[in-house]
Each structure stands twice: as structure tokens, then as C-alpha cells.
C-alpha positions, 0 to 999 in steps of 0.5 A: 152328559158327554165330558167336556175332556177338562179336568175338574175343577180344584175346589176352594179349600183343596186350593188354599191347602197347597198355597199354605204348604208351599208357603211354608216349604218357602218359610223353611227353604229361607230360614235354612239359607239364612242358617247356612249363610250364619254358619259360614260368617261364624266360621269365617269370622272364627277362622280370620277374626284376629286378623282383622280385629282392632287392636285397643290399648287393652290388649296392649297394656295388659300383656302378661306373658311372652305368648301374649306379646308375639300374639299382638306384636303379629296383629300390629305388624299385620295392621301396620302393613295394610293402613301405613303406606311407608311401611308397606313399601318397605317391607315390598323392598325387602319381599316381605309380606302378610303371607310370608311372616309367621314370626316376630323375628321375621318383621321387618323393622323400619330404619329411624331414618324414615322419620326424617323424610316421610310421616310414618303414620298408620291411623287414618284420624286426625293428627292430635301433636307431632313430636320433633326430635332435637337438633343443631342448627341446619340439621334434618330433625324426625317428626312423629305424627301421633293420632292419639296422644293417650296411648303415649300417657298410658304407656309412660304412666304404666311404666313408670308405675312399674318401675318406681311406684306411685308417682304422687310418692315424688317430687319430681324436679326437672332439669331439661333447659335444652329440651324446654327451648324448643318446641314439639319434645315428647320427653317434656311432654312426660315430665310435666305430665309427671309433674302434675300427676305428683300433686307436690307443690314443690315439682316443677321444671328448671331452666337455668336457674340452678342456685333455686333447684340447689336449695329446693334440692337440698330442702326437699332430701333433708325433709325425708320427701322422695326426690326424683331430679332428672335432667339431660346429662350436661346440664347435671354436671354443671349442677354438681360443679355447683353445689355438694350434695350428699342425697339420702331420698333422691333419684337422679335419672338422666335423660344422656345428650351433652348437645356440645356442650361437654365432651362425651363420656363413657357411660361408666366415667359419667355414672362415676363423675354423678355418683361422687357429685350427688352423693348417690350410689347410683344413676338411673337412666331413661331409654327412650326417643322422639319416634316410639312412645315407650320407654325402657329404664335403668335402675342402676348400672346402664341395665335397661328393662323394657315394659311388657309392651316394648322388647329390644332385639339385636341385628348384625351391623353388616347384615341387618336382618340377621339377629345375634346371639345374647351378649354380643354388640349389635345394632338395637331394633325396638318393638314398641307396641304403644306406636300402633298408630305410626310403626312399632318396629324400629332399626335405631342407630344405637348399639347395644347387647341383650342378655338372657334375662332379657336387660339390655344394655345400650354401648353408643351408636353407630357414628357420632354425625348426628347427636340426638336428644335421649341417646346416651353417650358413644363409646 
């Protein structure tokens, strides 16, 4: 029989034989795309992770060393300028970008002016309270937008901690009339948190009655209870003019601002005006303001130390991007990096020095037109 001149056909089994075989070199091909395609997502995700990682509260308040606060103090001013618009157009107006800043001394630190005409936010969350500084009668005041107000609370409840121990060790006597007249104060806000969290039935905040907070004073140092009596600078100087005191278990910590009410004093006429009146060796004071959420305190002596999440550095007045050596006055620029939902880097108005034990020490401010709440008193 002639050929047809077509090849045989392919048998059934012979068939399905190569079908399983290129069904498993497609089985092979896609696993190894999708092998390759995992590789490089680990290596990028190694490569860029911490840039693009979320910074949370952890990384924040358990900072232990000065490597680890430069490692964060470089994610949040990455974060910052990418999610806050004011800022990252600051840092446009001064050609500073992510590509260019390898430093922390290279960040550009946002004048405190900014919170007066724009709302420094970098969290796209709902806004939890807004904090307004303190002023007079037709003045612009700062407001500061917090989207989550806990950050605030572990940070002054951390430092306090630091600083002073337990709280429940306290009764913590207020003396802020002029803060509790307003609304929106972010120091109140910590007192009473501070009140609460001492659970002493005797805490509490005092307006304008100084005759009870003289005798709940006195009762409560003569007992032996650790006192704790901070209060804005005026009104502990008309607390003394009052009353003699010789405290054996109190803190007196003042907040500064004499609001017009006195005139102002050097730091070290005040703390010696204080130290006679209470009876105390010395005062204690707070550096905080409206616009950050930490707080840098003083045992004594006007020597500031900061928590491990906030540093002081120290600009030049005529160039206020140059930074100055230890123990020379300038400009204080703060890195607060509990702000990270608003802005962690803030040019003050206040002028102080650093030394190398990295206290710092607050000598006034720039001017005196605009006297703020939680400053202390110009030179």
C-alpha cells in the first residue's frame, strides 16, 4: 500500500506524556517567577524598610542610646517631610530635601512663628484637641493640632517618672490661675493628669485661693507627705508674700510667665527671692511650650536635661543655620520626637547655651514683644 506522505499519527499515551511534561516546565517556569519576584521584594523591602517604616511610640520612648535617637531623629524628618505640607515647603525654601540630608544637624528646624498662621500637622487622623498658647488681649496665639493626644501623656508621664519617680509618691498642689482662665493650655492638661495619677485625695489645682493652699501647704509638709507645689512664677511670689514657710518634704517647680503681672526677674534673682520665701534650697523648673509634647526639667540651679526622646541644639543669632560650640549663647532649637504627628524640629525664640554634658541652660529670649506662658524670665 503507497504512503499517504503524512506522518503517523501520535498515539494517545505518547500524547498525554508530552502535555504532563510541559505542564510541569510551566509549574516550574511560574514558581521560579514567583521566587525571583520574592527575592527582589525582600531585597528592596531590606534595602528601603526604614524609610518607609512607621515610627510608633515604642521606637520613640525607648530610646536608649544617642545612635538610636539619630537613627529615629532621620525616619521622623523623612516622615515629616513627605506627610506635612508646612514643612516641606520650608525645607524647599531652604533646598533642603530627603536626598540631601544625611544628618540630624543638617534638618531644618521650623521657626515656632509657624504655629501662629498655619496648622503644622503631619497625620492625616482626626484632629483629638488642639492646644493654644497664652496671650494678651489682641495678640496672635500658637495652636497645636495633636492627633493623638497618648503620645503627649507617655511623654510627660515618662519624664516625670525620670525625673522625680513615682507620682502616686506626691501630692501635687497646682498653682496656675492664669493658665486654668483659658481654655486649650497643654500644661493643664499634664497637671491634672498628674493630679489624678497621684491618687491623694489632698492634690488638686488652686485658683485664687491662696489662704487654703497655704494651710493644705503647710499640713501636708509638716506630716512628712512629699509635696510637689508648681505653679506660673507670679503667682508663687504672691504665695510667699503671704505666708512663712520653712518646707522640709516640698518641690517648688515653677512653670516662668509673670503675664504683667510683676516685673521681670533674672532667673537667679527669682530662684533666690523663692528659695528665702519657701524655705527650700532650691527651685525646680519646667521647660516646656504649647507647640512641642515633651519637656526638658531642672532640679535645681536653671540646668535643663532633656528625656532620651528630646535634645537642645544651638544656632547662631545672625546665621541660624550654623550651630555653636558648647557654652556659647544662641538661639534654642528643639527636637521633640514625641511631636511626630505635627513637627519635631523647632527654631524658639528662646536663648540659651548647651554644655558638654549635654544640660542646657535657658538665659531669656530674643526680645520681649511677645511674652509667652512656659517661658522663663529675659535677662
Amino acid at each position: 500500500m503507497r504512503s499517504s506522505g503524512y506522518p503517523n499519527p501520535i498515539s494517545d499515551n505518547m500524547f498525554l506524556t508530552l502535555l504532563k511534561r510541559e505542564k510541569t516546565f510551566l509549574v516550574i517556569y511560574y514558581l521560579f517567577q514567583l521566587v525571583y519576584s520574592t527575592l527582589i521584594a525582600v531585597l528592596f523591602y531590606c534595602i528601603f524598610a526604614e524609610t518607609f517604616a512607621l515610627i510608633t511610640a515604642e521606637d520613640i520612648f525607648t530610646i536608649s542610646s544617642k545612635k538610636e535617637f539619630e537613627k529615629i531623629t532621620l525616619k521622623a524628618f523623612r516622615h515629616q517631610y513627605d506627610n506635612n505640607i508646612v514643612y516641606r515647603d520650608f525645607c524647599g525654601f531652604l533646598n533642603k530635601d530627603k536626598q540631601n540630608v544625611k544628618t540630624v544637624k543638617q534638618i531644618p528646624f521650623l521657626p515656632i512663628q509657624f504655629f501662629k498662621s498655619h496648622d503644622v500637622v503631619s497625620s492625616p487622623d482626626p484632629v483629638q484637641i488642639t492646644f493654644t498658647s497664652s496671650g494678651t488681649t489682641g495678640m496672635t496665639t500658637s495652636r497645636h493640632i495633636v492627633t493623638d493626644v497618648s503620645y503627649y501623656k507617655q511623654s510627660f508621664r515618662l519624664a516625670f517618672s525620670r525625673f522625680y519617680g513615682n507620682i502616686e509618691d506626691y501630692a501635687v498642689l497646682a498653682l496656675l490661675p492664669s493658665y486654668l482662665e483659658r481654655e486649650g493650655s497643654s500644661l493643664i492638661y499634664m497637671v491634672e493628669d498628674l493630679i489624678q495619677g497621684s491618687s491623694n485625695p489632698h492634690s488638686g489645682f488652686y485658683l485664687h485661693n491662696y489662704d487654703d493652699l497655704i494651710t493644705k501647704l503647710v499640713s501636708l509638709d509638716a506630716s512628712g507627705q512629699n509635696v510637689l507645689l508648681i505653679g506660673v512664677t507670679y503667682a508663687l511670689l504672691d504665695l510667699i508674700e503671704k505666708g512663712n514657710f520653712n518646707l522640709k518634704n516640698t518641690i517648688i517647680m515653677e512653670t516662668g510667665g509673670m503675664k504683667g503681672r510683676r516685673r521681670e526677674m533674672i532667673r537667679e534673682e527669682l530662684h533666690e527671692v523663692l528659695c528665702s520665701g519657701f524655705g527650700v534650697s532650691k527651685i525646680h523648673s519646667e521647660y516646656g511650650m504649647t507647640e512641642l509634647l515633651s519637656q526638658a526639667y531642672s532640679l535645681g540651679d536653671g540646668i535643663f536635661e532633656c528625656p532620651p526622646w528630646m535634645d537642645i541644639y544651638i544656632r547662631d543669632t545672625e546665621d541660624p543655620l550654623t550651630y555653636l560650640n558648647h557654652g556659647k549663647t544662641g538661639g534654642i532649637n528643639v527636637i521633640d520626637l514625641a511631636n511626630i504627628n505635627s513637627c519635631s524640629f523647632i527654631a524658639t525664640q528662646d536663648l540659651g547655651r548647651k554644655y558638654p554634658n549635654q544640660s542646657f541652660e535657658v538665659l531669656g529670649r530674643f526680645d520681649n514683644s511677645d511674652i509667652r506662658g512656659c517661658n522663663l524670665m529675659v535677662v
